[in-house]
C-alpha positions, 0 to 999 in steps of 0.5 A: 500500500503506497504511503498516500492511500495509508496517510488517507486510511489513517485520516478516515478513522482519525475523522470518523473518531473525532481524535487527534492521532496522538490519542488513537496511538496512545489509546492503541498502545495501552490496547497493545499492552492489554492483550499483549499475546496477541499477532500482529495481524490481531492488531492490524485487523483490530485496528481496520476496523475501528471504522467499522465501529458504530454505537447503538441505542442499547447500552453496552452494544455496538454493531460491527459491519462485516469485510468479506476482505478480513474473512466475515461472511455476515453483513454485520457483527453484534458485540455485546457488553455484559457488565455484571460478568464484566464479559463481551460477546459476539454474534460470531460465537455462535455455536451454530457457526464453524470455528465459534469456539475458537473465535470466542476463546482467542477474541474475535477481532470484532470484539477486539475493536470495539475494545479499542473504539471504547478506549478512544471513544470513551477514554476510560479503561477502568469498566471494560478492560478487565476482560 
C-alpha cells in the first residue's frame, strides 16, 4: 500500500473518531499492552476496523459491519457488553457457526475493536478492560 492511500486510511478513522492521532496511538498502545499475546495481524485487523465501529441505542452494544476482505461472511457483527460478568460477546460465537469456539476463546477481532473504539471513544479503561 503506497504511503498516500495509508496517510488517507489513517485520516478516515482519525475523522470518523473525532481524535487527534496522538490519542488513537496512545489509546492503541495501552490496547497493545492489554492483550499483549496477541499477532500482529490481531492488531492490524483490530485496528481496520475501528471504522467499522458504530454505537447503538442499547447500552453496552455496538454493531460491527462485516469485510468479506478480513474473512466475515455476515453483513454485520453484534458485540455485546455484559457488565455484571464484566464479559463481551459476539454474534460470531455462535455455536451454530464453524470455528465459534475458537473465535470466542482467542477474541474475535470484532470484539477486539470495539475494545479499542471504547478506549478512544470513551477514554476510560477502568469498566471494560478487565476482560
Amino acid at each position: 500500500m503506497s504511503s498516500r492511500r495509508r496517510d488517507i486510511k489513517r485520516l478516515t478513522v482519525l475523522v470518523k473518531l473525532g481524535v487527534s492521532a496522538d490519542q488513537l496511538e496512545r489509546a492503541f498502545e495501552k490496547f497493545k499492552v492489554k492483550f499483549s499475546g496477541k499477532p500482529y495481524s490481531w492488531f492490524y485487523r483490530c485496528k481496520l476496523r475501528l471504522v467499522d465501529v458504530y454505537s447503538t441505542p442499547k447500552p453496552n452494544m455496538w454493531i460491527v459491519r462485516g469485510r468479506g476482505s478480513l474473512g466475515d461472511c455476515e453483513a454485520f457483527y453484534v458485540v455485546t457488553f455484559h457488565p455484571k460478568d464484566k464479559v463481551y460477546s459476539c454474534t460470531c460465537y455462535d455455536p451454530k457457526k464453524l470455528f465459534a469456539a475458537i473465535r470466542m476463546k482467542r477474541i474475535c477481532t470484532h470484539v477486539g475493536s470495539v475494545i479499542l473504539w471504547r478506549m478512544i471513544k470513551e477514554k476510560s479503561m477502568d469498566d471494560f478492560l478487565d476482560y
